[in-house]
C-alpha positions in Angstrom: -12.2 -116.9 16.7 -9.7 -114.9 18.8 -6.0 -116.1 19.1 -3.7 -115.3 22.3 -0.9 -116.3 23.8 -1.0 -117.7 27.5 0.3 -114.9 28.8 -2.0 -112.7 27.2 -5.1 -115.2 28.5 -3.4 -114.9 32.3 -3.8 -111.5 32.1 -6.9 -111.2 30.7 -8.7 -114.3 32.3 -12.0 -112.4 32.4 -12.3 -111.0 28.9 -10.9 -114.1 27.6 -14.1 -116.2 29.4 -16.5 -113.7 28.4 -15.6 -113.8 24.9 -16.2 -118.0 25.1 -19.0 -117.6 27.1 -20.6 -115.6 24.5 -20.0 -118.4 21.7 -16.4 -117.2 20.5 -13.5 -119.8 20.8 -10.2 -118.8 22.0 -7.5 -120.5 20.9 -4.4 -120.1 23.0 -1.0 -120.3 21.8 1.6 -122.1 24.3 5.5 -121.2 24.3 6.1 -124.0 22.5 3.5 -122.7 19.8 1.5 -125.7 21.1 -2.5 -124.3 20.3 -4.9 -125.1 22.8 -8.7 -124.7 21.8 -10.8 -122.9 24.3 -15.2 -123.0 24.2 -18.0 -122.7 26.1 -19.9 -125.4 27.1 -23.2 -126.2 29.4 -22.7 -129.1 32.0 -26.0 -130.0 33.0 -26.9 -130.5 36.7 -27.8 -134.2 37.7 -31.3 -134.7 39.8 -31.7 -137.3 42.0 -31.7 -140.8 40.7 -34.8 -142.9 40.2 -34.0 -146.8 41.3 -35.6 -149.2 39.0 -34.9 -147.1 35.8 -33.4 -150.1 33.6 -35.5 -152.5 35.6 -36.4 -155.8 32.4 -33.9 -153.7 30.4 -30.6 -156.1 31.1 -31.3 -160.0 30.9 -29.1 -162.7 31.9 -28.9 -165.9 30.3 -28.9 -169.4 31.9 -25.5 -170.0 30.8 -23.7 -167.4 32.9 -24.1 -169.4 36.0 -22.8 -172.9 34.6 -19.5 -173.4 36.1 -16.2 -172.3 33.9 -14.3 -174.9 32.1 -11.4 -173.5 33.3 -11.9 -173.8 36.8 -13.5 -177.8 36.4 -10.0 -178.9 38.4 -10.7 -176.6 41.1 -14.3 -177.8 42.0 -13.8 -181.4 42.1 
């Protein structure tokens, strides 16, 4: 773990990225000595998306399309 302050990190963006790319954390230390924790992480890329992937996985029940109560005064 390697602790600077955000000055320190400004001026040293590079060696600072680096050092979380390669697994370290970086915490950086605010003026107000608010800490911010700094890591590496892997976003994955999205492919395209396949229609009919939760096709039969959602079911809807014969009761959602009776009429609310609450709106009985409306649809007389």
């Amino acid at each position: 773990m390697k602790k600077v302050t955000v000055d320190e990190a400004r001026e040293n963006l590079d060696a600072v990225l680096e050092h979380a790319k390669a697994g370290g954390t970086v915490i950086l230390i605010g003026e107000d000595d608010q800490a911010y924790k700094l890591v590496s992480t892997h976003i994955p890329k999205k492919g395209p998306r396949k229609a009919g992937l939760f096709k039969d996985q959602i079911k809807i029940s014969d009761e959602f399309y009776k009429p609310l109560p609450e709106f009985k005064p409306y649809t007389e």
